[in-house]
mmCIF file of the C-alpha atoms, coordinates in Angstrom:
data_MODEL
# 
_entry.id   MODEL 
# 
loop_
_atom_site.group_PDB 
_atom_site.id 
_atom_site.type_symbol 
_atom_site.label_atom_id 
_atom_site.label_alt_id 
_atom_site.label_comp_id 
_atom_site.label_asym_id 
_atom_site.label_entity_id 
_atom_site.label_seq_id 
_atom_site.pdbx_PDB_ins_code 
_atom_site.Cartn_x 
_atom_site.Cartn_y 
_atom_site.Cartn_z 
_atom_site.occupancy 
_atom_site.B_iso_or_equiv 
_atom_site.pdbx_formal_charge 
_atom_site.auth_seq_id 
_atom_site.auth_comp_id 
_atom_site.auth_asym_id 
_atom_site.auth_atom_id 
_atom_site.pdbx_PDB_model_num 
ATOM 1   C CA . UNK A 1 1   ? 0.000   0.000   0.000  1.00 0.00 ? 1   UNK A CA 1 
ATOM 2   C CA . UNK A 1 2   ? 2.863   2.284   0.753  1.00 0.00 ? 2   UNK A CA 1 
ATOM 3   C CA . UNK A 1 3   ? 5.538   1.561   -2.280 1.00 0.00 ? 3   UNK A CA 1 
ATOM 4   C CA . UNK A 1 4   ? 4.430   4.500   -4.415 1.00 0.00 ? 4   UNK A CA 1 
ATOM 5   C CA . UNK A 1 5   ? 5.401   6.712   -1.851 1.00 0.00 ? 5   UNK A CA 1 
ATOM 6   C CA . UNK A 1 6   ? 8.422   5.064   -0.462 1.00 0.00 ? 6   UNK A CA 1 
ATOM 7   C CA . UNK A 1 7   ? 9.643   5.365   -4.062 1.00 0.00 ? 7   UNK A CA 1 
ATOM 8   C CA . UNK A 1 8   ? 9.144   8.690   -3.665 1.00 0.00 ? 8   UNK A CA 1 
ATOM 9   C CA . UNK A 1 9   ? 10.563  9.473   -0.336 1.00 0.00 ? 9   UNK A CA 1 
ATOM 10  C CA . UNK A 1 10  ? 13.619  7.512   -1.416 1.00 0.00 ? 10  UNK A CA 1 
ATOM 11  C CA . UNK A 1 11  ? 13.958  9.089   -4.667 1.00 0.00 ? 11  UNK A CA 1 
ATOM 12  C CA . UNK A 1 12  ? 13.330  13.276  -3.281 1.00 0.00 ? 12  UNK A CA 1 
ATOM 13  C CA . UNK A 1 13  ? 16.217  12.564  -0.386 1.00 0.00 ? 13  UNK A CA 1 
ATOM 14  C CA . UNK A 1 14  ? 18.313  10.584  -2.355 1.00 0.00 ? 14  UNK A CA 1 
ATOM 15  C CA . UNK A 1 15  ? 18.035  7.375   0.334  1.00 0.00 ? 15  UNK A CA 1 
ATOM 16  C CA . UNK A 1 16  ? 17.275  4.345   0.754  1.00 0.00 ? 16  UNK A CA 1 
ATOM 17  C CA . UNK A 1 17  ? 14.478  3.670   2.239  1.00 0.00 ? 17  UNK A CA 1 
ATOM 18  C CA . UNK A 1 18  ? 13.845  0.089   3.795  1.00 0.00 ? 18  UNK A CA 1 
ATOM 19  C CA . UNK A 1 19  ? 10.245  -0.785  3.989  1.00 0.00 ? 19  UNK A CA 1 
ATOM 20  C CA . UNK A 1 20  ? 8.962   -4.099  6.265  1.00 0.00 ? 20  UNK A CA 1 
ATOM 21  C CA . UNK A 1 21  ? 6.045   -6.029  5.889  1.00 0.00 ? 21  UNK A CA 1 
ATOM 22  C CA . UNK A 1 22  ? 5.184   -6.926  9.575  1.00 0.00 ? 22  UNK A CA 1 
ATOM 23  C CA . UNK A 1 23  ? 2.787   -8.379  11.145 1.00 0.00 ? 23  UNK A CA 1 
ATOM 24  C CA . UNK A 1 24  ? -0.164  -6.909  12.214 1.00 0.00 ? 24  UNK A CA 1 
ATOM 25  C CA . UNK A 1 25  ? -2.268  -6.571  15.263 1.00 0.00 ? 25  UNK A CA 1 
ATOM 26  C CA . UNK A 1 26  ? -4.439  -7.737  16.863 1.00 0.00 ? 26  UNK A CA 1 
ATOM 27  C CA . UNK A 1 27  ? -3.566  -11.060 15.740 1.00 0.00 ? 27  UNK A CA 1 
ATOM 28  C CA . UNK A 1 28  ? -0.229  -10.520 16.215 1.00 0.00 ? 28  UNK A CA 1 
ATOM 29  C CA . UNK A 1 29  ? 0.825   -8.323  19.532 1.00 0.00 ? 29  UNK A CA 1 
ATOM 30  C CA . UNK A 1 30  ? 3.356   -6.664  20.637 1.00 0.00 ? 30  UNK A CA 1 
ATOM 31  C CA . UNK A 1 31  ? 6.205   -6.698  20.721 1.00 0.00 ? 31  UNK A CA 1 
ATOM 32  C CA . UNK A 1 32  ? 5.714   -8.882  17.197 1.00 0.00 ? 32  UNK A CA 1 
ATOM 33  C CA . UNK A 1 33  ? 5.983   -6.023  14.884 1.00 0.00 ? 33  UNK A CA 1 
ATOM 34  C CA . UNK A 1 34  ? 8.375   -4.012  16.461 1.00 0.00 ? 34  UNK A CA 1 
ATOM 35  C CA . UNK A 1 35  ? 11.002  -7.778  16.385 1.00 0.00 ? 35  UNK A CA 1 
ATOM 36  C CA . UNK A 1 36  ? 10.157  -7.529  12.594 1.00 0.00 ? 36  UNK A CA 1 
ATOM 37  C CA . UNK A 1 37  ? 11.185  -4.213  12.244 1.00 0.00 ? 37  UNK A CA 1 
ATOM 38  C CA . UNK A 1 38  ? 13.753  -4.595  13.832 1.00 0.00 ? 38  UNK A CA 1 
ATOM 39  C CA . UNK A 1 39  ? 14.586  -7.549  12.349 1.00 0.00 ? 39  UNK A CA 1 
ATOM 40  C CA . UNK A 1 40  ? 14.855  -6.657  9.128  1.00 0.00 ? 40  UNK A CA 1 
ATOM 41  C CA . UNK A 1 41  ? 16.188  -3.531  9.453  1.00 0.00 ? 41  UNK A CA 1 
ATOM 42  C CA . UNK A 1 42  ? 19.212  -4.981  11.006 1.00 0.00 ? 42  UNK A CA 1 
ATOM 43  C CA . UNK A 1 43  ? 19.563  -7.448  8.494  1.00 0.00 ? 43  UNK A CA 1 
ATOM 44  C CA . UNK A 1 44  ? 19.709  -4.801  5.412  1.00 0.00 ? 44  UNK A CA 1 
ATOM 45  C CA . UNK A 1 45  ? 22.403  -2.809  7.245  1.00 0.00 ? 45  UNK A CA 1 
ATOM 46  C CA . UNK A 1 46  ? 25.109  -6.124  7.871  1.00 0.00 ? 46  UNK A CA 1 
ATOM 47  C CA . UNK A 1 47  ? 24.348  -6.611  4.451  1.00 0.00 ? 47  UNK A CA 1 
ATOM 48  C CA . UNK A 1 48  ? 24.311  -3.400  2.232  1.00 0.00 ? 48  UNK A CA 1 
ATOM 49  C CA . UNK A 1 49  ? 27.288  -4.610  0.480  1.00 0.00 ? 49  UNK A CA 1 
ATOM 50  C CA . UNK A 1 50  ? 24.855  -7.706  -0.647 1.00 0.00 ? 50  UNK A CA 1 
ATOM 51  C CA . UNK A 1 51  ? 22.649  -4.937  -2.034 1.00 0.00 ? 51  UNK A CA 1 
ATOM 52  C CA . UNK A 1 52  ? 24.891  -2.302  -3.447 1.00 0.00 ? 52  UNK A CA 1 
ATOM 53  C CA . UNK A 1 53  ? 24.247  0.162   -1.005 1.00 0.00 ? 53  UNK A CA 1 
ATOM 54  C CA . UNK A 1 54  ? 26.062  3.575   0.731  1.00 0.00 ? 54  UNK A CA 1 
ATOM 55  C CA . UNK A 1 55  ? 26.020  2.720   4.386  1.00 0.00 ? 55  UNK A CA 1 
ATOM 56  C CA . UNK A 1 56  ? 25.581  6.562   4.249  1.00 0.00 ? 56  UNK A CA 1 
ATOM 57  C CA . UNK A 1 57  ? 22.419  6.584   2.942  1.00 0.00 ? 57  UNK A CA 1 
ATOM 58  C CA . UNK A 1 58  ? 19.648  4.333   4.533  1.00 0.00 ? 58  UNK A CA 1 
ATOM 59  C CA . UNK A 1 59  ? 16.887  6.047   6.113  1.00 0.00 ? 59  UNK A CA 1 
ATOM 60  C CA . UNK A 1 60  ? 13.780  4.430   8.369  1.00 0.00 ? 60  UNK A CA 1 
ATOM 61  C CA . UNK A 1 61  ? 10.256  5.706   7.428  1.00 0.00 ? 61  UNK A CA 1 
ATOM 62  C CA . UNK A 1 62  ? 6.731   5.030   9.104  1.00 0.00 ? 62  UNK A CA 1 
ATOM 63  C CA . UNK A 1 63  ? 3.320   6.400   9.103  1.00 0.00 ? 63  UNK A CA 1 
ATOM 64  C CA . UNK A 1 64  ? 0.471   5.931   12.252 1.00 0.00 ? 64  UNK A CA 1 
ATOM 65  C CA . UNK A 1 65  ? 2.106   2.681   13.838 1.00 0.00 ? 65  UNK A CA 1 
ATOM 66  C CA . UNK A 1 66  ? 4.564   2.251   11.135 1.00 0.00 ? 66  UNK A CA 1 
ATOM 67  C CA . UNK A 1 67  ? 6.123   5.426   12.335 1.00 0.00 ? 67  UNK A CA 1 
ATOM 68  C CA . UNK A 1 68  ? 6.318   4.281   16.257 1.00 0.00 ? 68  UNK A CA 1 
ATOM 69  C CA . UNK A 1 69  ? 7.928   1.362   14.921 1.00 0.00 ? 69  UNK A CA 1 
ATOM 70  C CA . UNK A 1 70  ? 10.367  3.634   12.981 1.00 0.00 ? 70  UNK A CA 1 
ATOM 71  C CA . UNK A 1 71  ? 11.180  5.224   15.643 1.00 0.00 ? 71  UNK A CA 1 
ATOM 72  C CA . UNK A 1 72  ? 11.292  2.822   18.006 1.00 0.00 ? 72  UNK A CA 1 
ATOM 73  C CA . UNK A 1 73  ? 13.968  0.723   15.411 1.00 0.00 ? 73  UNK A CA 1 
ATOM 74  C CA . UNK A 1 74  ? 15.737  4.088   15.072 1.00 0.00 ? 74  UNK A CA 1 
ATOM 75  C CA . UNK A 1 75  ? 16.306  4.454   19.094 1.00 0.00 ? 75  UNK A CA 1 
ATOM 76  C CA . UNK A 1 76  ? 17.451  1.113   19.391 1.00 0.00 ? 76  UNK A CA 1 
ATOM 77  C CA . UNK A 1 77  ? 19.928  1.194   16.527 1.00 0.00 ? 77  UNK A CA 1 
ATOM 78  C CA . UNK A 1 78  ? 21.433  4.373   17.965 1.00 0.00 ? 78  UNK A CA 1 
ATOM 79  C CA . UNK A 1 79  ? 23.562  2.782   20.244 1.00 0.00 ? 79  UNK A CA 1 
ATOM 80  C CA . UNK A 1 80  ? 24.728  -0.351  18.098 1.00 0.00 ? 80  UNK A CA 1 
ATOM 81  C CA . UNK A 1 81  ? 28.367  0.271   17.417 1.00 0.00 ? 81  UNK A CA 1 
ATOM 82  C CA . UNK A 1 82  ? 28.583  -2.856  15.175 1.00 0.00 ? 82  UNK A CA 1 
ATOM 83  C CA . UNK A 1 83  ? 25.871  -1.271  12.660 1.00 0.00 ? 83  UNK A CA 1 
ATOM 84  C CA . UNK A 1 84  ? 25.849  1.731   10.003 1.00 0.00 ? 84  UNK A CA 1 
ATOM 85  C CA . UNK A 1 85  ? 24.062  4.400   11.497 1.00 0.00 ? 85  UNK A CA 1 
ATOM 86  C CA . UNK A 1 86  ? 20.603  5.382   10.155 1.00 0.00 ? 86  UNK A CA 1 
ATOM 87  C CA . UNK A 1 87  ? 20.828  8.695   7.543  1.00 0.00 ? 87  UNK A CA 1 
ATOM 88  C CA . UNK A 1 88  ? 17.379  9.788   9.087  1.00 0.00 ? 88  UNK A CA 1 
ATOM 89  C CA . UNK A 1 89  ? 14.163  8.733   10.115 1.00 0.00 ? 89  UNK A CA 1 
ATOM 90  C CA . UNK A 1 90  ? 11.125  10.106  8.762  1.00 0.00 ? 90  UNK A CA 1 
ATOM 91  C CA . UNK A 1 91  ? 7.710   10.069  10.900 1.00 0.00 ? 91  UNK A CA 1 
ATOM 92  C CA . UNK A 1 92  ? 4.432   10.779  8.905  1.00 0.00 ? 92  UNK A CA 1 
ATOM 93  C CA . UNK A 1 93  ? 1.605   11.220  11.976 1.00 0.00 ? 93  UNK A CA 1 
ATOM 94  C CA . UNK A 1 94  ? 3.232   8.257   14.463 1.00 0.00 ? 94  UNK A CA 1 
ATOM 95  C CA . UNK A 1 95  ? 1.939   7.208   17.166 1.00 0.00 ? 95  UNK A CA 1 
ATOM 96  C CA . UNK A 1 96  ? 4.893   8.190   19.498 1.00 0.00 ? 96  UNK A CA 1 
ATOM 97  C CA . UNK A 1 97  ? 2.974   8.209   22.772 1.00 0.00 ? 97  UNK A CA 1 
ATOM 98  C CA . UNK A 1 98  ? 0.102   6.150   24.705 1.00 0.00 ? 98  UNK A CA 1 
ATOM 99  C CA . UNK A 1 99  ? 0.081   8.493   28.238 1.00 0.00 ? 99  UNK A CA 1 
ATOM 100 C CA . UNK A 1 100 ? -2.470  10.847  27.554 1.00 0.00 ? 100 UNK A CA 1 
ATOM 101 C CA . UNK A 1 101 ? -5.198  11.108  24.833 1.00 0.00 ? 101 UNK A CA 1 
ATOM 102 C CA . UNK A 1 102 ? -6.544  14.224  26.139 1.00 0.00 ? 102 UNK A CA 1 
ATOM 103 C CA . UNK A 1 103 ? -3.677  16.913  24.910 1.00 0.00 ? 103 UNK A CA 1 
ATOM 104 C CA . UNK A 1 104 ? -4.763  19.632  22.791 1.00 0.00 ? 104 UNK A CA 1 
ATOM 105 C CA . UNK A 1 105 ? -3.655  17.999  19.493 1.00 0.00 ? 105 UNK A CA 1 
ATOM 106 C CA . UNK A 1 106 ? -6.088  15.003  20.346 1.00 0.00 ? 106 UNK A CA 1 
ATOM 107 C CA . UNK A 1 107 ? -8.745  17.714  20.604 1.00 0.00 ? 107 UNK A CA 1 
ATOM 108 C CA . UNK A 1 108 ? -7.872  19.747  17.484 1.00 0.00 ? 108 UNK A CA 1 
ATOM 109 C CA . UNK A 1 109 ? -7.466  16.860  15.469 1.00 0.00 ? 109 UNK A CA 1 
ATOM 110 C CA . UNK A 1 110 ? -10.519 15.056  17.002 1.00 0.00 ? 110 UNK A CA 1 
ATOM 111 C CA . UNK A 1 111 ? -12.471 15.340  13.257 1.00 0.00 ? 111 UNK A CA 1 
ATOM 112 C CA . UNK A 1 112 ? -9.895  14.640  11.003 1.00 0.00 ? 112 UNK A CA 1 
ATOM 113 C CA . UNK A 1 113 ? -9.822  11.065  9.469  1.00 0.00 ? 113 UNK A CA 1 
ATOM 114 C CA . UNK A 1 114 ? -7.517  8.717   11.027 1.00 0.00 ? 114 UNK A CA 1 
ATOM 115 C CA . UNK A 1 115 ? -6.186  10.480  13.727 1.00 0.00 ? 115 UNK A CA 1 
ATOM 116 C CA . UNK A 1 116 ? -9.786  10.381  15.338 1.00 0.00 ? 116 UNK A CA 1 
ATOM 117 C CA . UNK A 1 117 ? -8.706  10.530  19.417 1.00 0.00 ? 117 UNK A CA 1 
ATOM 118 C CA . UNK A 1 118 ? -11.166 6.971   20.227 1.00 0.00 ? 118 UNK A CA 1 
ATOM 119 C CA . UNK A 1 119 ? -9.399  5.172   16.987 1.00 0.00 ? 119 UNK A CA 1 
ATOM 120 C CA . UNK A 1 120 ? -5.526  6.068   18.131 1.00 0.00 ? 120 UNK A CA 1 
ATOM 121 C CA . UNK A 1 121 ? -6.667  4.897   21.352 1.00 0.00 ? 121 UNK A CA 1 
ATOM 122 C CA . UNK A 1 122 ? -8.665  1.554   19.890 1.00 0.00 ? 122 UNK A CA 1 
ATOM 123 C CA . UNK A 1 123 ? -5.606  0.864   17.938 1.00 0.00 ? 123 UNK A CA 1 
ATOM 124 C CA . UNK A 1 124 ? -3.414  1.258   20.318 1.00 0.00 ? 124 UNK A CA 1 
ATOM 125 C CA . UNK A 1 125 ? -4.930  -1.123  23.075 1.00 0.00 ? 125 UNK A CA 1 
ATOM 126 C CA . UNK A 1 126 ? -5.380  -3.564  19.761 1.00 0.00 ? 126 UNK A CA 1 
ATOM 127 C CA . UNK A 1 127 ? -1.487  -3.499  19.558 1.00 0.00 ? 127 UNK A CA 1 
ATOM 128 C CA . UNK A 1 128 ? -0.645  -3.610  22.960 1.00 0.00 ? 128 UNK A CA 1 
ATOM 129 C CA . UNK A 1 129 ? -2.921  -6.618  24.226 1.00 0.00 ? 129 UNK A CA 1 
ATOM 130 C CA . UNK A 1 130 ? -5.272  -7.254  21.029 1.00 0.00 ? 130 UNK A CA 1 
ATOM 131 C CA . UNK A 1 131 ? -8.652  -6.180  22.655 1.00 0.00 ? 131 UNK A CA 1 
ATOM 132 C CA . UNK A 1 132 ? -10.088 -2.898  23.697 1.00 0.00 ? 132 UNK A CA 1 
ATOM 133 C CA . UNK A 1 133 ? -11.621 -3.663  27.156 1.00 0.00 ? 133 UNK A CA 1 
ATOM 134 C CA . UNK A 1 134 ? -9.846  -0.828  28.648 1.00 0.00 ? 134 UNK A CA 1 
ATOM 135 C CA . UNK A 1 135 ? -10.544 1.557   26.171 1.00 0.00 ? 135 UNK A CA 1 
ATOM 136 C CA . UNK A 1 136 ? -12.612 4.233   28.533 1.00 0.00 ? 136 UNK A CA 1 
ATOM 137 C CA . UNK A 1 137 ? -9.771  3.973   30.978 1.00 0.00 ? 137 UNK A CA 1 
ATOM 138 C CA . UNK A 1 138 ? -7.470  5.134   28.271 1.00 0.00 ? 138 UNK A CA 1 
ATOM 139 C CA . UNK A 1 139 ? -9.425  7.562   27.434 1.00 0.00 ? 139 UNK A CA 1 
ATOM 140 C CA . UNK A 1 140 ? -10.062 9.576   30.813 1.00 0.00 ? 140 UNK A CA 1 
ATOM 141 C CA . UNK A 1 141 ? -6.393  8.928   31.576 1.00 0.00 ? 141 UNK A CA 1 
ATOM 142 C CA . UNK A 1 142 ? -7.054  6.773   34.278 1.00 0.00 ? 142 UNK A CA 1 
ATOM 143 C CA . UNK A 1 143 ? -5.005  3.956   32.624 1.00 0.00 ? 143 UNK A CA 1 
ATOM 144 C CA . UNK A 1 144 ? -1.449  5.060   33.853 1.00 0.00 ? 144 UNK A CA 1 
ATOM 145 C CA . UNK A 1 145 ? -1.067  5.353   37.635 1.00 0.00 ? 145 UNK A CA 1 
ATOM 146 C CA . UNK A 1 146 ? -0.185  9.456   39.012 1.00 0.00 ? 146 UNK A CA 1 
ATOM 147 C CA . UNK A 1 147 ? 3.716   8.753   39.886 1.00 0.00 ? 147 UNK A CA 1 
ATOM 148 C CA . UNK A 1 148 ? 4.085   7.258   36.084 1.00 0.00 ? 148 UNK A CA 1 
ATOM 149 C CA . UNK A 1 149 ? 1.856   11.070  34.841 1.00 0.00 ? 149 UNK A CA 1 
ATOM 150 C CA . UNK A 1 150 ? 4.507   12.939  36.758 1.00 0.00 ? 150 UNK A CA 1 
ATOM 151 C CA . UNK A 1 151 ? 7.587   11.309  35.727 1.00 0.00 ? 151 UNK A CA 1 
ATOM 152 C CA . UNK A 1 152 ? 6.909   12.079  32.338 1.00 0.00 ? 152 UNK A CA 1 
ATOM 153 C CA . UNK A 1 153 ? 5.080   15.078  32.414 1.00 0.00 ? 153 UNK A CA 1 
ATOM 154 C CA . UNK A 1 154 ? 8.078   16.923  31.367 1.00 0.00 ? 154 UNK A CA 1 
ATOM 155 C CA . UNK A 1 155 ? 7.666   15.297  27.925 1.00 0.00 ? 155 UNK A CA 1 
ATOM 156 C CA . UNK A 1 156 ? 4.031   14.539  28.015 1.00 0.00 ? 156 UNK A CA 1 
ATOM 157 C CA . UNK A 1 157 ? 2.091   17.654  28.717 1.00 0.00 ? 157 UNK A CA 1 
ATOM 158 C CA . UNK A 1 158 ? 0.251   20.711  27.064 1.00 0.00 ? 158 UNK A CA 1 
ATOM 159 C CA . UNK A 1 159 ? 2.857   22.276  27.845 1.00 0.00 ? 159 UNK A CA 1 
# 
């Protein structure tokens, strides 16, 4: 679904761009597509030689979950000293965070298709655990205990 505009992203930033079929939740939980991300991402860079390409030049891309899974790949390849480091990573409306669903871009973007504030937070609770059950708690907030809130509040805030 996404080649057309992988093609593109790789071709406009000169890049390679890998792109990983993973599996998909809720059949498949986590941490099953961020392993296959992972995965395969690490195989491409030990062998870019295989493929012909600039170690320079690879770059991670992901939209919605694909670009938590980007990132997520990105953060964990940051340290690896035995690996090429990534070019860039490019994130196209991730999901980066599951704390609160009630910051103002939730609200502002609560009518525009796809990043409707119930569906992040549907999808989500699909990835994490492959059912929904909790899905009011997430919603009011009430889903991450007070000392966890304030911890990360620094990063995680309307501020």
């Amino acid at each position: 679904t996404h080649e057309q505009l992988c093609r593109f992203i790789a071709r406009e930033s000169e890049s390679v761009v890998v792109s990983v079929g993973y599996r998909l939740a809720p059949e498949h939980k986590y941490p099953a597509a961020y392993e296959d991300c992972l995965s395969a991402t690490q195989h491409f860079l030990q062998h870019l030689q295989h493929y012909g390409v600039d170690p320079a030049r690879v770059t991670v891309c992901g939209d919605s979950a694909g670009g938590n899974l980007a990132a997520a790949v990105s953060q964990t390849l940051a340290g690896s000293s035995d690996l090429p480091r990534l070019r860039a990573q490019i994130l196209i409306y991730p999901g980066l965070q599951a704390l609160d669903f009630n910051l103002p871009s939730y609200h502002q973007n609560r009518g525009v298709p796809l990043l409707f504030r119930e569906r992040a937070a549907f999808y989500m609770l699909q990835y994490l655990n492959g059912n929904a059950i909790k899905l009011e708690e997430v919603l009011e907030g009430s889903h991450i205990p007070v000392d966890i809130k304030l911890k990360y509040r620094k990063w995680v805030s309307p501020d």
